[in-house]
HTML snippet that shows the backbone in 3Dmol.js (N, CA, C, O; Angstrom):
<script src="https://3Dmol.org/build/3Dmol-min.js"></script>
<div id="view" style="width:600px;height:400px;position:relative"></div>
<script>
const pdb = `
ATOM      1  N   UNK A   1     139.806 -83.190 -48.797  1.00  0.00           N
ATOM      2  CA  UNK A   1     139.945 -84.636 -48.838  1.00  0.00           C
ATOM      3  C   UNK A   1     140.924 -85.061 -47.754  1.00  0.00           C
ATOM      4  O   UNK A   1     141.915 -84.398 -47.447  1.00  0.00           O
ATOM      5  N   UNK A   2     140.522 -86.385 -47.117  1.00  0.00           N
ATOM      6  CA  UNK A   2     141.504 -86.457 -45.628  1.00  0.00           C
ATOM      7  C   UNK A   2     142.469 -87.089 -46.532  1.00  0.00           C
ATOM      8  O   UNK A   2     142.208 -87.799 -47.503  1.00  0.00           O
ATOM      9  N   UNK A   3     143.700 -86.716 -46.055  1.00  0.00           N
ATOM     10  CA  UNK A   3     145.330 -87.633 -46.605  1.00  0.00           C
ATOM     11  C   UNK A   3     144.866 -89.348 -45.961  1.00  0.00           C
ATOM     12  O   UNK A   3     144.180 -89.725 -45.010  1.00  0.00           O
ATOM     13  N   UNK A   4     145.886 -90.274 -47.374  1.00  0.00           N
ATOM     14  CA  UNK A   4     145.766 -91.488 -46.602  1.00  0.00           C
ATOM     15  C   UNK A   4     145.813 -92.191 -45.218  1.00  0.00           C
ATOM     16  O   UNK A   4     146.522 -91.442 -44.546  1.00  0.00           O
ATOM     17  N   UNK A   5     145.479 -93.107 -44.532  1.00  0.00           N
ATOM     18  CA  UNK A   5     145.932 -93.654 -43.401  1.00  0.00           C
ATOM     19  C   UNK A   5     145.471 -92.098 -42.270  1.00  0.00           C
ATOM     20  O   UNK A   5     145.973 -92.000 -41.150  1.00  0.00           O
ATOM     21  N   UNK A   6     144.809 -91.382 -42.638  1.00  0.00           N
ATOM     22  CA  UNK A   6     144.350 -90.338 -41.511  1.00  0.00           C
ATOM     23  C   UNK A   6     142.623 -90.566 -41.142  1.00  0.00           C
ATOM     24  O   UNK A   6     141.782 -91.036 -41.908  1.00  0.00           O
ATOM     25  N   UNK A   7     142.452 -90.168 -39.995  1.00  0.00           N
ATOM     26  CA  UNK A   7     140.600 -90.304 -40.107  1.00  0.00           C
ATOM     27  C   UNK A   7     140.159 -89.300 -39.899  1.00  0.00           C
ATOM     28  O   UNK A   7     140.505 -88.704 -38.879  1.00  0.00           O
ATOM     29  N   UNK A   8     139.118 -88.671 -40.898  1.00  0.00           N
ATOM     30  CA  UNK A   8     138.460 -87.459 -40.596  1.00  0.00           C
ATOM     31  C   UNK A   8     137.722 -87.002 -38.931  1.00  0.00           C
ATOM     32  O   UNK A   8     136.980 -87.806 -38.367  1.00  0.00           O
ATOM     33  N   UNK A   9     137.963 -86.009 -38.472  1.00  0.00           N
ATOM     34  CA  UNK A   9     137.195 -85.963 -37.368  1.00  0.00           C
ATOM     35  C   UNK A   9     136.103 -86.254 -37.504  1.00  0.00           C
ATOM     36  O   UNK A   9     135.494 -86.302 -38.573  1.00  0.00           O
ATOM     37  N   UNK A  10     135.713 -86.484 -36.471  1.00  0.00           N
ATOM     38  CA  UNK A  10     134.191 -87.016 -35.679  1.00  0.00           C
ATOM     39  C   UNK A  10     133.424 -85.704 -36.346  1.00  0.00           C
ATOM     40  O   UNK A  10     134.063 -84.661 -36.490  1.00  0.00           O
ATOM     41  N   UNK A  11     132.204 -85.778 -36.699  1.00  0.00           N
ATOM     42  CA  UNK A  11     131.606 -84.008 -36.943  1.00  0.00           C
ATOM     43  C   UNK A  11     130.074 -83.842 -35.704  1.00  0.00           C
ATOM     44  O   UNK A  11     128.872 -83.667 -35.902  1.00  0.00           O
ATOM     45  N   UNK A  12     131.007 -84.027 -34.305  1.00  0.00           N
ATOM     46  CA  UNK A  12     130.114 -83.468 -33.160  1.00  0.00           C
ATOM     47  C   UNK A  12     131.011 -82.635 -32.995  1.00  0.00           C
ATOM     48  O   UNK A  12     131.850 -82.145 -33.750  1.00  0.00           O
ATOM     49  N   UNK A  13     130.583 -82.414 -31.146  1.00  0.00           N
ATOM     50  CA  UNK A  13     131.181 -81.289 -30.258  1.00  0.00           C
ATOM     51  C   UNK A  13     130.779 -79.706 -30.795  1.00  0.00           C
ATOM     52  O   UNK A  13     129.695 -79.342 -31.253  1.00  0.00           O
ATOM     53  N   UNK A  14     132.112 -78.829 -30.569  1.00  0.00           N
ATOM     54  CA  UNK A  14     131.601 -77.538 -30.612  1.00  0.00           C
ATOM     55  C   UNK A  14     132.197 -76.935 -31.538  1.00  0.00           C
ATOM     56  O   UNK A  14     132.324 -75.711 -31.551  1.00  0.00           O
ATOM     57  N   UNK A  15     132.787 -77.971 -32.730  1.00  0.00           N
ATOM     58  CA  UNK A  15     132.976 -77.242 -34.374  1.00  0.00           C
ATOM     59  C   UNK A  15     131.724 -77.447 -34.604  1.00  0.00           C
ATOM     60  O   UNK A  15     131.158 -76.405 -34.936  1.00  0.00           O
ATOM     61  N   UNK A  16     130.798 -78.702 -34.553  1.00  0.00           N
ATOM     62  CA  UNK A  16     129.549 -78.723 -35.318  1.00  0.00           C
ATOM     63  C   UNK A  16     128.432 -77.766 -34.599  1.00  0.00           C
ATOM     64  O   UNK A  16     127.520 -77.169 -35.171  1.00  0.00           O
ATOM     65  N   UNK A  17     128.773 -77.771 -33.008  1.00  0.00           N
ATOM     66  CA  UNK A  17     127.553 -76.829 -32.709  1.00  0.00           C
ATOM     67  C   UNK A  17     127.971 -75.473 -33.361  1.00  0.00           C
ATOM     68  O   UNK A  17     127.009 -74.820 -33.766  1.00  0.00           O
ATOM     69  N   UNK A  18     128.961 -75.021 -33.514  1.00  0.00           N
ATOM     70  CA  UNK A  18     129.609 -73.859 -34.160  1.00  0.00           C
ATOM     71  C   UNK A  18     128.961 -73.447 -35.414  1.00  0.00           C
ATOM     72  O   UNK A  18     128.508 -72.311 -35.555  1.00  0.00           O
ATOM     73  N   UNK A  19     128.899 -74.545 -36.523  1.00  0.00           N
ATOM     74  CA  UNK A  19     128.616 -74.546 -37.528  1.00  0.00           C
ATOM     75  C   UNK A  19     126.913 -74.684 -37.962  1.00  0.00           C
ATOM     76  O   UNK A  19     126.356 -74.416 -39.027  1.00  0.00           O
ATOM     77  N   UNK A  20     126.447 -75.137 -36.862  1.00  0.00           N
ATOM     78  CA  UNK A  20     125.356 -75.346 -37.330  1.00  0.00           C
ATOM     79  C   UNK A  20     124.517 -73.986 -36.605  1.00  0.00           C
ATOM     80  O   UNK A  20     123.433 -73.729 -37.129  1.00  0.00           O
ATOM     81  N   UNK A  21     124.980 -73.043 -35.355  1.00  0.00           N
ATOM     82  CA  UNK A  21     124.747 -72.146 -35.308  1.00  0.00           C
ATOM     83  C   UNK A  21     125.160 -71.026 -36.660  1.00  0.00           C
ATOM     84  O   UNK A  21     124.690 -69.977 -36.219  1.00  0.00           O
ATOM     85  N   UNK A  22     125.602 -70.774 -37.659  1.00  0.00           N
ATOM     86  CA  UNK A  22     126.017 -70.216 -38.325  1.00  0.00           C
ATOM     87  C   UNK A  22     125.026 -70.702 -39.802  1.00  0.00           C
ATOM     88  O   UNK A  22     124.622 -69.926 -40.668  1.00  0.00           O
ATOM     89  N   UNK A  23     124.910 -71.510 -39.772  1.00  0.00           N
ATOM     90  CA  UNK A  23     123.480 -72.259 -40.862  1.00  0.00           C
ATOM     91  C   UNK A  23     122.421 -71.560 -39.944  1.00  0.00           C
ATOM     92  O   UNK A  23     121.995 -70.633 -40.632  1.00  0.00           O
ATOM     93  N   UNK A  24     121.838 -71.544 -38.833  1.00  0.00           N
ATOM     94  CA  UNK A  24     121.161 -70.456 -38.116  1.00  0.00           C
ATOM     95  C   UNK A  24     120.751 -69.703 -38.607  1.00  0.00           C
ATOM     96  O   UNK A  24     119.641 -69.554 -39.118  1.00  0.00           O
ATOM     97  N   UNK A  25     121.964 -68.838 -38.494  1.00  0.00           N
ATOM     98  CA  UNK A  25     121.971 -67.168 -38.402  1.00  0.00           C
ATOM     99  C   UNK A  25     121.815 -67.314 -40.182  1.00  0.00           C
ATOM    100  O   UNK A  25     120.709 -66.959 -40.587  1.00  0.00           O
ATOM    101  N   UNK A  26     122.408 -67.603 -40.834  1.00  0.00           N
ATOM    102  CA  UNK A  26     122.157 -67.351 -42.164  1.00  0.00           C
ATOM    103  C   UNK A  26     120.458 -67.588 -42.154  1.00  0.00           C
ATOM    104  O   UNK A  26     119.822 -66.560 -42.391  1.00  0.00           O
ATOM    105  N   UNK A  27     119.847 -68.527 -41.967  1.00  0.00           N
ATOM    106  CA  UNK A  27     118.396 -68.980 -42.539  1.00  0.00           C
ATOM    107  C   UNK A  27     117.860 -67.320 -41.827  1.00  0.00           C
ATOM    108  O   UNK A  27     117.470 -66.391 -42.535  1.00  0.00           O
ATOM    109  N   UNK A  28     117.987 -67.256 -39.991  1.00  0.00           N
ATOM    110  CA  UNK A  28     117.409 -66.099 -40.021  1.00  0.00           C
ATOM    111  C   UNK A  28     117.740 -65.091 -40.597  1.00  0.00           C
ATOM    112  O   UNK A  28     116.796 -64.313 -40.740  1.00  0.00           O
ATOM    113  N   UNK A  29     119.237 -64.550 -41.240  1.00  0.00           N
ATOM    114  CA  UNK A  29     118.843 -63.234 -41.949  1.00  0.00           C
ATOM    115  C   UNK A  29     118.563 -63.015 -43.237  1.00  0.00           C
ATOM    116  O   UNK A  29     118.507 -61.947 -43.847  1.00  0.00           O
ATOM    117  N   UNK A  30     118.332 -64.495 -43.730  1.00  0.00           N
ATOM    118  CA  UNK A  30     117.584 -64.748 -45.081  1.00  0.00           C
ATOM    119  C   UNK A  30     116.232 -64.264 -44.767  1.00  0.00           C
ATOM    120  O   UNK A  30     115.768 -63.421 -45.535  1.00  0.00           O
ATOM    121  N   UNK A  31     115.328 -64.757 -43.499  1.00  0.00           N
ATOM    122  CA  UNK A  31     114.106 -64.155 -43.403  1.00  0.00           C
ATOM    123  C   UNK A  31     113.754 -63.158 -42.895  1.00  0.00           C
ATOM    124  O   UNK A  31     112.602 -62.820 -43.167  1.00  0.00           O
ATOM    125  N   UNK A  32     114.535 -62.279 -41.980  1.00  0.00           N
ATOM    126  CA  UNK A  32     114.454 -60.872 -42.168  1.00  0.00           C
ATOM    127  C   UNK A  32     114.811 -60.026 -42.596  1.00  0.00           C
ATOM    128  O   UNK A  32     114.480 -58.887 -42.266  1.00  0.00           O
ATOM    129  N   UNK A  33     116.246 -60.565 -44.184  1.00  0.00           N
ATOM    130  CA  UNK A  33     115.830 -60.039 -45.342  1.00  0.00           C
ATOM    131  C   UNK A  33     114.616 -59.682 -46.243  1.00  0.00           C
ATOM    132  O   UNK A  33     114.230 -58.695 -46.869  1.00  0.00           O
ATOM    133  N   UNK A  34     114.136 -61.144 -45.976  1.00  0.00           N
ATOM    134  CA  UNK A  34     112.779 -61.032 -46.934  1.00  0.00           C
ATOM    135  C   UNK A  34     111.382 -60.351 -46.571  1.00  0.00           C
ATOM    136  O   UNK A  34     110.510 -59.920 -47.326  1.00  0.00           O
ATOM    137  N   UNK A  35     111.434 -60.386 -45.358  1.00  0.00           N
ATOM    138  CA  UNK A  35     110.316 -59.498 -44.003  1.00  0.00           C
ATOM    139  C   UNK A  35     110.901 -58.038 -45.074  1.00  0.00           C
ATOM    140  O   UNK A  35     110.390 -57.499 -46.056  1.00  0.00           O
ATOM    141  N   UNK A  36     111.997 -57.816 -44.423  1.00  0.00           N
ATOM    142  CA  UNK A  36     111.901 -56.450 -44.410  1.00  0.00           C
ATOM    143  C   UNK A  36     112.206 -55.554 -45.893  1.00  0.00           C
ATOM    144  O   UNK A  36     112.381 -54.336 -45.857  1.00  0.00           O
ATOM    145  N   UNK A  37     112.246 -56.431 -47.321  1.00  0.00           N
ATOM    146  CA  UNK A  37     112.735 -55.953 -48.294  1.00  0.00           C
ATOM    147  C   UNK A  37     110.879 -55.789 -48.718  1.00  0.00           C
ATOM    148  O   UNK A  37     110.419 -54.724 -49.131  1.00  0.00           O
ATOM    149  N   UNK A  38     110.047 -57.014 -48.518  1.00  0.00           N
ATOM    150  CA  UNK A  38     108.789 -57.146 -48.449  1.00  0.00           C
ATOM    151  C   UNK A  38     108.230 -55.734 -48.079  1.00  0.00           C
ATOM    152  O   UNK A  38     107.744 -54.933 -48.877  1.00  0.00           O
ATOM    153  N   UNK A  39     108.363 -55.590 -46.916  1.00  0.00           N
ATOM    154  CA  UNK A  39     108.021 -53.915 -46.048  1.00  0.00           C
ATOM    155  C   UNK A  39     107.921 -52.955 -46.837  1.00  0.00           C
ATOM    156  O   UNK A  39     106.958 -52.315 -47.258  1.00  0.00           O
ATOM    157  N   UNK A  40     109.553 -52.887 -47.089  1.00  0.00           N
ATOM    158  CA  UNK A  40     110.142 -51.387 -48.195  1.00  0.00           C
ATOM    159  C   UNK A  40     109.248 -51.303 -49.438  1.00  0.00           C
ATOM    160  O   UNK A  40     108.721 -50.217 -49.682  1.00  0.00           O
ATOM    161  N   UNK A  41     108.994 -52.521 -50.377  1.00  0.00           N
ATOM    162  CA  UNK A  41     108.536 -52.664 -51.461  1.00  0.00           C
ATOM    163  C   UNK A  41     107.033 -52.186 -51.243  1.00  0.00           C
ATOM    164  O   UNK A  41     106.547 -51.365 -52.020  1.00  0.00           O
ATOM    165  N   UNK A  42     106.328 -52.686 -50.222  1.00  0.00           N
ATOM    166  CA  UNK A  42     104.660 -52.137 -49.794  1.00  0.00           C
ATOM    167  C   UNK A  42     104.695 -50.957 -49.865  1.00  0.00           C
ATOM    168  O   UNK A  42     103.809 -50.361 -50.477  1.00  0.00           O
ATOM    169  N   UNK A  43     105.645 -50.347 -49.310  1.00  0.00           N
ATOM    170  CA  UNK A  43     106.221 -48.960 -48.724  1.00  0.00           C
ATOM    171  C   UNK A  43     106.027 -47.704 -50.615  1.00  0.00           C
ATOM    172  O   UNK A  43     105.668 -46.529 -50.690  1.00  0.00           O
ATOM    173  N   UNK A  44     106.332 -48.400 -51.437  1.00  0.00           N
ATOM    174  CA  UNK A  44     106.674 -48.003 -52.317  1.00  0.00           C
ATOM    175  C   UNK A  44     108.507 -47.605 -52.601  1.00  0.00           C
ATOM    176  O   UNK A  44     108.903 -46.729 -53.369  1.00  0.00           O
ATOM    177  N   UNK A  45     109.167 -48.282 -51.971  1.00  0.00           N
ATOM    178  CA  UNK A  45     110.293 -48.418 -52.222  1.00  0.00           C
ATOM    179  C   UNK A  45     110.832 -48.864 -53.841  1.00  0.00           C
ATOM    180  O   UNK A  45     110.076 -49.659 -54.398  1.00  0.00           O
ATOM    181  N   UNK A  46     111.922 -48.477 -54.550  1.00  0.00           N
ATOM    182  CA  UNK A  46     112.456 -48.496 -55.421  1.00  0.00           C
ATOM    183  C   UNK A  46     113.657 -49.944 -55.392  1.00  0.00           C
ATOM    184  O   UNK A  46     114.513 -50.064 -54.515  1.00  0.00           O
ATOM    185  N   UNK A  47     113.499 -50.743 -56.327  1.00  0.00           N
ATOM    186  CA  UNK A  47     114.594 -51.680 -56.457  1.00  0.00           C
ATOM    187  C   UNK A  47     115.714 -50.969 -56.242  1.00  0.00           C
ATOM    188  O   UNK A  47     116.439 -51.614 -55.484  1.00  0.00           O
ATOM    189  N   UNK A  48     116.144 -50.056 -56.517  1.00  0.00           N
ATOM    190  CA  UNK A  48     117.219 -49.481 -56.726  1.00  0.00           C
ATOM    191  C   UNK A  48     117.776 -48.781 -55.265  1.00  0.00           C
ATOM    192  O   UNK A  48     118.986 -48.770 -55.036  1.00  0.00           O
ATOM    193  N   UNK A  49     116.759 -48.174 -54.257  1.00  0.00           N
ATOM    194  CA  UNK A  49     116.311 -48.073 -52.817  1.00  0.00           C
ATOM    195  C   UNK A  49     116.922 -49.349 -51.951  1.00  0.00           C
ATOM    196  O   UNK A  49     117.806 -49.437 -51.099  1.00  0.00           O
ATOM    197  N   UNK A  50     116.172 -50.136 -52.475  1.00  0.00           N
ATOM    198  CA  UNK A  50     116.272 -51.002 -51.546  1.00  0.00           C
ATOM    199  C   UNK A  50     117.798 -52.071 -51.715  1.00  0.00           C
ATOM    200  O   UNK A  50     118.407 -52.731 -50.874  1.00  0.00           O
ATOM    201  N   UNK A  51     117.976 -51.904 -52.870  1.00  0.00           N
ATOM    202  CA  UNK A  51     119.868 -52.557 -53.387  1.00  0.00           C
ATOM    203  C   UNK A  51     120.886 -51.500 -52.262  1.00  0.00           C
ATOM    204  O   UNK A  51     121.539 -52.046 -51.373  1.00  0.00           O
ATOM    205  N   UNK A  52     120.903 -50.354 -52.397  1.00  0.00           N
ATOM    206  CA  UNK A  52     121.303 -49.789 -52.145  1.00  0.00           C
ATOM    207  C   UNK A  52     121.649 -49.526 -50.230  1.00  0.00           C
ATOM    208  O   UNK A  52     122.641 -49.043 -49.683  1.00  0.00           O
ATOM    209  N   UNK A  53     120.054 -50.212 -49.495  1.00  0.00           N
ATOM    210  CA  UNK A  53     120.191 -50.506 -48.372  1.00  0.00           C
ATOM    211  C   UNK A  53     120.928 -51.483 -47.703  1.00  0.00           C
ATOM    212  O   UNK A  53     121.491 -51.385 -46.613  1.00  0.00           O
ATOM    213  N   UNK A  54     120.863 -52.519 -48.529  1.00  0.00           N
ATOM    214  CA  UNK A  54     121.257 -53.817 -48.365  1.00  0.00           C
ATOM    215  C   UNK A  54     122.726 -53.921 -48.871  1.00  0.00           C
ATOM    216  O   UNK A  54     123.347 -54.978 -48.764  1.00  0.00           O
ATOM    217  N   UNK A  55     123.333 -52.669 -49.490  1.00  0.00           N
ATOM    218  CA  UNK A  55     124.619 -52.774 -50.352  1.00  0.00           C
ATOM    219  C   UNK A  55     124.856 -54.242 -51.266  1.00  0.00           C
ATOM    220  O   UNK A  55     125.611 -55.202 -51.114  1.00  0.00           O
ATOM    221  N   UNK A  56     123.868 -53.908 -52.226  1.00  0.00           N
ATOM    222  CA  UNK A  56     124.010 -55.282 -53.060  1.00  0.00           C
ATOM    223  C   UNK A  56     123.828 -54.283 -54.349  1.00  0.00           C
ATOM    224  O   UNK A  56     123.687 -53.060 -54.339  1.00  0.00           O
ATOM    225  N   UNK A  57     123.871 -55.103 -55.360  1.00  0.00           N
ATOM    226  CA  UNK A  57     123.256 -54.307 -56.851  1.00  0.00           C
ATOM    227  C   UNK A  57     121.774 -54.390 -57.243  1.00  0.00           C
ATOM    228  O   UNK A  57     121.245 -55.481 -57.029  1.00  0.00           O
ATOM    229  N   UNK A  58     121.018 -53.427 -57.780  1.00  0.00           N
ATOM    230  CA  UNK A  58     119.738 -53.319 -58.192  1.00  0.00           C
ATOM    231  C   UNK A  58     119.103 -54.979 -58.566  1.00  0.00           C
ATOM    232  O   UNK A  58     118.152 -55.489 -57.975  1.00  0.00           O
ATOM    233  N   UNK A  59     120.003 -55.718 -59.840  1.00  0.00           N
ATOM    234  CA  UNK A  59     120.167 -56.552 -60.373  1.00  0.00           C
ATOM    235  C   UNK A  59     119.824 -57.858 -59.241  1.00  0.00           C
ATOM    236  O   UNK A  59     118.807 -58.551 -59.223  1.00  0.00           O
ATOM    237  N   UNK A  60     121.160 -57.948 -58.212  1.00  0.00           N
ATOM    238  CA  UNK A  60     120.805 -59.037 -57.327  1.00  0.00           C
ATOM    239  C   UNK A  60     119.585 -59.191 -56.312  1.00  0.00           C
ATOM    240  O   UNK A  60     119.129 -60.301 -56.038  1.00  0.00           O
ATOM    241  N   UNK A  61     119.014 -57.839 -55.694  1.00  0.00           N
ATOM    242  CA  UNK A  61     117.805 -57.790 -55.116  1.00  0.00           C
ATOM    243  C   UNK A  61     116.644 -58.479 -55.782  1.00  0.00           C
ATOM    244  O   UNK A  61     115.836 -59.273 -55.301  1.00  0.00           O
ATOM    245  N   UNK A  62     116.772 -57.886 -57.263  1.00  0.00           N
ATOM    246  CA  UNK A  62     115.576 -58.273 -57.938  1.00  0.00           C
ATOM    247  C   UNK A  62     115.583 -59.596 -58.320  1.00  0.00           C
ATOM    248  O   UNK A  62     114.683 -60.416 -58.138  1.00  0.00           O
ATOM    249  N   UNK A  63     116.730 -59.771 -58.903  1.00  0.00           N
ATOM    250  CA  UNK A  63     116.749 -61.577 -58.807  1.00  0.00           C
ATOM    251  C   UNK A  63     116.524 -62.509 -57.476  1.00  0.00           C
ATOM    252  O   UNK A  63     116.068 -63.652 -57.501  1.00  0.00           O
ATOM    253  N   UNK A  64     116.903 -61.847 -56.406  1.00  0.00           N
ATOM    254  CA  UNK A  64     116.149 -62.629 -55.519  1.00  0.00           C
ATOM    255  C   UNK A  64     115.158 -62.740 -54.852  1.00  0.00           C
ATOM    256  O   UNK A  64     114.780 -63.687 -54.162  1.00  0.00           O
ATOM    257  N   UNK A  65     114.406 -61.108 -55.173  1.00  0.00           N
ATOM    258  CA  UNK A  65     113.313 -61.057 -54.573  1.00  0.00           C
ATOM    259  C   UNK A  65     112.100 -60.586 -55.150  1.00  0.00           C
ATOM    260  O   UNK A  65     111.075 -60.186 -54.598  1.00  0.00           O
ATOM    261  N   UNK A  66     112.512 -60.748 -56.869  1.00  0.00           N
ATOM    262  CA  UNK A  66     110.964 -60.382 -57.454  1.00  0.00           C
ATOM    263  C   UNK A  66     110.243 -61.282 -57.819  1.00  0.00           C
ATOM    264  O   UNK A  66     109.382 -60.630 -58.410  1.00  0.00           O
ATOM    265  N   UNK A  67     109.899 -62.490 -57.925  1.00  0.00           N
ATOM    266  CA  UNK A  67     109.334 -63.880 -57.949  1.00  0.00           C
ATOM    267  C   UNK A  67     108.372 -63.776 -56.706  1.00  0.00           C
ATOM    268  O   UNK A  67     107.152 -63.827 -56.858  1.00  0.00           O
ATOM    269  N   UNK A  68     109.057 -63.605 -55.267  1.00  0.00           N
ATOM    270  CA  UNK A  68     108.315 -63.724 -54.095  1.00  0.00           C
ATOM    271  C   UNK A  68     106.992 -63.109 -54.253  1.00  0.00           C
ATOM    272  O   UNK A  68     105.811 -63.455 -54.226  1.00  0.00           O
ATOM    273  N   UNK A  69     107.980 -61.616 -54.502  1.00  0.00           N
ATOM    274  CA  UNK A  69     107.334 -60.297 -54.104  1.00  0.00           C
ATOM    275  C   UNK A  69     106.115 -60.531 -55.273  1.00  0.00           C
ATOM    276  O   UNK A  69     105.014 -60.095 -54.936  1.00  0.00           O
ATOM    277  N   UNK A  70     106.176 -60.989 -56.228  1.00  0.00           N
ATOM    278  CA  UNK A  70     105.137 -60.972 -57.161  1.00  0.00           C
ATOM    279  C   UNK A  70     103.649 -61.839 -57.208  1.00  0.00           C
ATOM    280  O   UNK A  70     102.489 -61.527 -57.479  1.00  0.00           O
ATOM    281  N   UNK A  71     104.351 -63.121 -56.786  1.00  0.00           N
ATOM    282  CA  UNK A  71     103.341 -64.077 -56.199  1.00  0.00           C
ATOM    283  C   UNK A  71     102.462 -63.698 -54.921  1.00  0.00           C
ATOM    284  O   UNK A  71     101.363 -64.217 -54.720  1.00  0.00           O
ATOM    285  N   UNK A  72     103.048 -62.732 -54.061  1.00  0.00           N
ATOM    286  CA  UNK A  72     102.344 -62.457 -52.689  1.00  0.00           C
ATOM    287  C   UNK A  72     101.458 -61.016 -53.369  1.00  0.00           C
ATOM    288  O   UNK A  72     100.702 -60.373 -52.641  1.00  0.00           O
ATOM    289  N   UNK A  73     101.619 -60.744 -54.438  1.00  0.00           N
ATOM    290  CA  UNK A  73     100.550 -59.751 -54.938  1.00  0.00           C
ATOM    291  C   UNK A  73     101.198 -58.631 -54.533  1.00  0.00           C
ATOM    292  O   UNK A  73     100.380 -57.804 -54.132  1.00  0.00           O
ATOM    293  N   UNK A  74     102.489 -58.193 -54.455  1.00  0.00           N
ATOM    294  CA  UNK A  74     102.814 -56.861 -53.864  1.00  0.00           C
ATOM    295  C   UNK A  74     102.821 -55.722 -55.414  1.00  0.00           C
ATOM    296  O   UNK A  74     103.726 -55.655 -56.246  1.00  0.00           O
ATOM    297  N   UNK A  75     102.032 -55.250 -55.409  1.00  0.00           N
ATOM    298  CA  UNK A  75     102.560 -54.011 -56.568  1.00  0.00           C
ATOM    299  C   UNK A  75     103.716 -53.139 -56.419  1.00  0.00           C
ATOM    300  O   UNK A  75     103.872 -52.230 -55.605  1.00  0.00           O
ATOM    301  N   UNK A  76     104.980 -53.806 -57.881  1.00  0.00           N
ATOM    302  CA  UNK A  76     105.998 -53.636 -57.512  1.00  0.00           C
ATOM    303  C   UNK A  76     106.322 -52.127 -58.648  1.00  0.00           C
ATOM    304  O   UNK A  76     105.633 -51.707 -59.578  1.00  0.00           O
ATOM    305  N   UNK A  77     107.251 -51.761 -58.252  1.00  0.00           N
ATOM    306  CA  UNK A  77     107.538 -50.349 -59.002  1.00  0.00           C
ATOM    307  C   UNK A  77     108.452 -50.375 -59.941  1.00  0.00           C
ATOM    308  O   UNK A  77     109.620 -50.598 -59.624  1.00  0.00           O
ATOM    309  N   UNK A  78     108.069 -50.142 -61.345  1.00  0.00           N
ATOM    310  CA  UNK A  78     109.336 -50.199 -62.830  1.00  0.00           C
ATOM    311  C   UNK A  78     110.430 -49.698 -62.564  1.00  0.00           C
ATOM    312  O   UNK A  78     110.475 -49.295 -61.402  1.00  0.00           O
ATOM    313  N   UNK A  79     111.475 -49.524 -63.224  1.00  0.00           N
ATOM    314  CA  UNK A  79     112.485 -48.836 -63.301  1.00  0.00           C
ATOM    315  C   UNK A  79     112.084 -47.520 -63.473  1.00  0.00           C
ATOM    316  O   UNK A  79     112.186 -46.878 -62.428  1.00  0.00           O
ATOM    317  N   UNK A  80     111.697 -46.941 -64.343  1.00  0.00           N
ATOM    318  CA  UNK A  80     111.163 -45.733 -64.852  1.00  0.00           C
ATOM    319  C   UNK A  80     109.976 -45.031 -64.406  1.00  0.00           C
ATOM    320  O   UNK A  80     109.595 -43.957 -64.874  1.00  0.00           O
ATOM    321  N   UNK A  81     109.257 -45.857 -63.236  1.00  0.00           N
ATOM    322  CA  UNK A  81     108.181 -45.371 -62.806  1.00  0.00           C
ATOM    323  C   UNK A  81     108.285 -44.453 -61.572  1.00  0.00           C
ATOM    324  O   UNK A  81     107.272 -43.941 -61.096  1.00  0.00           O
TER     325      UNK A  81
END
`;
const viewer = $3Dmol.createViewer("view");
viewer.addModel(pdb, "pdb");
viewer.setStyle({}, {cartoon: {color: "spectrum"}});
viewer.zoomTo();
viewer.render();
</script>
């Protein structure tokens, strides 16, 4: 929050080009997350495989990427299978 009697900067120049390169890079490695977790899973890769690549937990992969993966028809692999 700006203090009273102060004015927030302007949001051009090269904090915003800064920032909005960085919204960028996130969207792209959101999608060659999803390219390439997609891949592994065709592959017959393991949730647990592929957490493990990405250094995340089994848990968060699958929450973010078994909805996709399911709708695009990928036959995905159980825990136990």
């Amino acid at each position: 929050m700006t203090p009273p009697n102060q004015q927030s900067p302007d949001p051009t120049g090269a904090e915003a080009d800064d920032l909005a390169a960085v919204l960028a890079l996130r969207e792209l490695a959101d999608r060659l997350e999803d390219a390439a977790v997609e891949r592994a899973m065709r592959a017959g890769w393991s949730w647990t495989q592929v957490a493990e690549a990405l250094g995340i937990s089994r848990q968060a992969v699958h929450k973010k990427h078994h909805r996709r993966l399911e709708l695009a028809g990928i036959e995905l692999r159980r825990r136990n299978a």
